[in-house]
Structures are given as structure tokens and as C-alpha cells.
N, C-alpha and C positions, 0 to 999 in steps of 0.2 A: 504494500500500500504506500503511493508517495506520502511524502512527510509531512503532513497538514499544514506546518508553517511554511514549506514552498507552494502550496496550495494558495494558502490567506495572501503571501506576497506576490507572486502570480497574475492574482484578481486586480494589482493597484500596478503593477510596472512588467516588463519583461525579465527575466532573472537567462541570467550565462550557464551555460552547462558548467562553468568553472566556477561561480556563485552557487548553483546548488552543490555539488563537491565538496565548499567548502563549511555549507550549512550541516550537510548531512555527518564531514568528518569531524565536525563540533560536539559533536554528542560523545561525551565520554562514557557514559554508561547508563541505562534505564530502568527503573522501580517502579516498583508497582506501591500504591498507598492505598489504605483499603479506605473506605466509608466513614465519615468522622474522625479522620485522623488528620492532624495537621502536618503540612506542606513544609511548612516554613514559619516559625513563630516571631513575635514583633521582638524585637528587641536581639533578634539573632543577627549577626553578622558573617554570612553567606559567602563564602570563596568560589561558587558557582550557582547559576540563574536555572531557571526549574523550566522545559518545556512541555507543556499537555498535549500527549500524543493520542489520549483517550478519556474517555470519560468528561465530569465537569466538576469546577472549586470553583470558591468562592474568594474575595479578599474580606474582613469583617474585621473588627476591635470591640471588645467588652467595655461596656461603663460601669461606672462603682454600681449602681444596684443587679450587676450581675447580665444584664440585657445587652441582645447583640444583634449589632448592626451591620449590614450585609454592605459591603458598598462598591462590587464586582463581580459578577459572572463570570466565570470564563470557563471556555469549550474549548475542543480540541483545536490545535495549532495557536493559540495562546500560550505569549511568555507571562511567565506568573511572576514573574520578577525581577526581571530585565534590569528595571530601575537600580537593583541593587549593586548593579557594577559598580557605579555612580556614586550613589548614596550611601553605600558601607551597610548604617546598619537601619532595619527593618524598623518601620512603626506601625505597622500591624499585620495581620495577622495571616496568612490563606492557609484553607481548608478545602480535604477532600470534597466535594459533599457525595461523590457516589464511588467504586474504586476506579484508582486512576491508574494512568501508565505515563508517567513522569519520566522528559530526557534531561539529563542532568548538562548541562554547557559550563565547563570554566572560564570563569573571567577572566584568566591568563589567555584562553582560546578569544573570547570576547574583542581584549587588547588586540592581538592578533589580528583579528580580521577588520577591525579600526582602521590598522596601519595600513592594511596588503589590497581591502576591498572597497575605496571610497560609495560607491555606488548602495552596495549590500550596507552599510554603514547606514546610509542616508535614509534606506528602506526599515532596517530594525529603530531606528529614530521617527518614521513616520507609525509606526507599530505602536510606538507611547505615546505618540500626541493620538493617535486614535483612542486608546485606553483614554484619554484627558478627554477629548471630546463628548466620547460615553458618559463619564462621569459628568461633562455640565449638564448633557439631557438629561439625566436622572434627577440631578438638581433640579432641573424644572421642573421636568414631570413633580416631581413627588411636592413642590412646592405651590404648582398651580393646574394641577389635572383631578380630577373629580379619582375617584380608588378606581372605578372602572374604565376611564380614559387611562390613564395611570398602568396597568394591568394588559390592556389592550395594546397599549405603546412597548409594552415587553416583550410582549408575547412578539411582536414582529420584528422587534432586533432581534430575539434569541434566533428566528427563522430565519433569518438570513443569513448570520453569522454561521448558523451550523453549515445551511446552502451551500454558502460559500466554500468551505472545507469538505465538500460529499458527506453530509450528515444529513443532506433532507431528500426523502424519497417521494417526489412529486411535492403534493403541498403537505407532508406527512412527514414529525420529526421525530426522534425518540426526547422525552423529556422528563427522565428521573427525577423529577426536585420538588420535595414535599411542601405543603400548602404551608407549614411553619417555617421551610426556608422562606418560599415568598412571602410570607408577612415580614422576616425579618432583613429581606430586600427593601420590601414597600413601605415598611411603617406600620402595616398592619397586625390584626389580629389574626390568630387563625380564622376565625367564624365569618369575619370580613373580608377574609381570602375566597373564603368557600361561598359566601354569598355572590362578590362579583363574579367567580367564577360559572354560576351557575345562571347570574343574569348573561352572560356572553354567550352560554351554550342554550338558555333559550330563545336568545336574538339570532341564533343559528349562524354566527360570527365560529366559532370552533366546538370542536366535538374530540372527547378525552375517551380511550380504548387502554385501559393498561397504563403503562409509560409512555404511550404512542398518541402525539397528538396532532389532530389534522384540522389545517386550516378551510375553513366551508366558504369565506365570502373576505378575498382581500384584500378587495377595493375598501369597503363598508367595514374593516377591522380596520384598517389605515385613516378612516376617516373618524372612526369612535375615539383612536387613538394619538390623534390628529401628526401622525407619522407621518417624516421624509424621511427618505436614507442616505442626507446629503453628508451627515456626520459620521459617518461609516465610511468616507472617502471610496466606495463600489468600484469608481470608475477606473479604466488603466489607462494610462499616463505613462508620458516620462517626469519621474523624480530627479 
């Protein structure tokens, strides 16, 4: 299976057979982390960057009364923490949320291909202003979208993003993530996860089978959710 993260890069620029080579020979060795376990803790200082080759984690930070805030998604071909070459050490937290297959990349490796790849350089830096971009819609969203506008605008990032990497089978994704992680995405409760949820699937906007969730009406869930996918930078380009 190609490497999801030359997949994700792919969709935004063209990559060199000597670019991917040098993505693929990055990966010094891959883990598996099972369900609730975390990735990488805040205040760790990481000598190499985590890639999601399967599965999905979350990024989150606990507040004193114990409650926890989800403040990233990420699916396969997502760096979980990329940022950390950079920054040294971690201020919060990513978690498995289902088991994952984690490639580990040294930041010696990182350095490396800094020097040797300007172009690939420019791409793993358009990678974290996309993660930045993400993060403002969610700002919005969750500051001025009703819970079900809110809900609806997730559901068609997640869809994409998976798209994007061969994770959606027609309009059909797989989407292991419990009604309590999205509360603690959204700001919600569970019960208010479960109620919009249910007004979406009686608006015949999507329809939940197992883990498997399929989009029924994309126009009219883009429009509940008043979604573009302009912050997802989709398009390919030269970077």
C-alpha cells in the first residue's frame, strides 16, 4: 500500500521519485499502539516525529477538573508531530483513539532532508500550516455554528481527508470514534452528540452501519455545515 503521507502530499504538489525514496527511507521503524494509549505525552521531548500509517489519534490536554479537550483529529498519513523537531518539547498530549500503526521518522532524518530536499521541505511545512488552518475552523465552528452545523462541518472534513489518503469507499468511510470522543472534540455532551447525531440521520444528510459511515446528501450536509474545502488547500499546485 503507498504511504499515505505521499498520498496526502501528492493531492497538493507533484513529488520526485527521488522525494518519495527519500520519504519512504525516513521511516526508521513502525509500532503499532493499541486503543487508549498514548502516542506521545505533553511535556515529552521526542528525538523523533510519529507518522499515522493506520488507524486515527487525537491531539487533547486535560484541565484541572480532570476534562478533556480534543483539539485534533488525525487519520492516516498524518504527522502527529512534526512540530516537534522544532519545538523540542510537547505541550500536549496525542492519543491513540483506535489501534494504530505508527512510523516513527528521526529528527536527525528530518534535518536531513531540510538540507538535501528544499522542495519536500516546503511540502512537510505546508503539512503544518494545514494542521493551523484546521485548527482556526474548528475555532469557528465551535464558537459560532449551532452543535448540528458544528457536527455536520466535521463530518465532511473527516470525509475528505480520509478520501484523500484511499480511506473512502465511494461516499462511504470507516469511522471508529465514539460519541464521547466527539463530545470531547465538540464541547459536547455525550447525549448532545447523540441527539444531533440523530437529527442528521433523520434529515437523511448521513446514515451510521457499524463503524461505517455513509454520506446520503453532500450538497445539503455542506450546506447545514456551511462547509468549503478551501482550508484543506485540495488543490495541486506548484509549492
Amino acid at each position: 500500500m503507498t504511504n499515505p503521507l505521499i498520498l496526502k502530499l501528492e493531492q497538493r504538489d507533484q513529488l520526485s521519485d527521488e522525494e518519495k525514496r527519500a520519504l519512504e527511507n525516513a521511516i526508521a521503524r513502525v509500532r503499532v499502539v493499541e486503543a487508549d494509549e498514548d502516542i506521545v505525552r505533553e511535556g515529552d521531548r521526542p528525538n523523533e516525529s510519529s507518522l499515522l500509517l493506520d488507524g486515527f489519534a487525537a491531539r487533547y490536554k486535560i484541565v484541572s477538573n480532570g476534562r478533556r479537550q480534543i483539539s485534533a483529529l488525525h487519520v492516516a498519513g498524518d504527522f502527529l508531530d512534526l512540530h516537534s523537531f522544532l519545538l523540542k518539547t510537547m505541550d500536549h498530549g496525542v492519543l491513540a483513539l483506535t489501534t494504530c500503526r505508527i512510523a516513527t521518522v528521526p529528527h536527525a532524518t528530518l534535518e536531513k532532508i531540510t538540507d538535501e530536499f528544499p522542495h519536500l521541505t516546503r511540502l512537510l511545512w505546508l503539512n503544518t500550516l494545514i494542521d493551523g488552518a484546521i485548527h482556526r475552523e474548528w475555532l469557528t465552528a465551535m464558537g459560532r455554528l449551532s452543535a448540528t452545523a458544528h457536527m455536520a462541518h466535521l463530518i465532511c472534513e473527516l470525509y475528505l481527508r480520509l478520501k484523500v489518503v484511499g480511506r473512502a469507499e465511494g461516499d462511504s468511510v470507516q469511522l471508529p470514534i465514539t460519541q464521547a470522543e466527539l463530545g470531547d472534540t465538540l464541547g459536547l455532551s455525550t447525549v448532545h452528540v447523540n441527539r444531533v447525531l440523530q437529527e442528521l440521520r433523520k434529515e437523511g444528510l448521513i446514515r451510521f452501519q457499524g463503524d461505517a459511515m455513509t454520506i446520503l446528501d453532500w450538497e445539503r450536509l455542506k450546506k447545514v455545515g456551511e462547509f468549503t474545502s478551501t482550508y484543506l488547500s485540495l488543490q495541486n499546485e506548484d509549492r
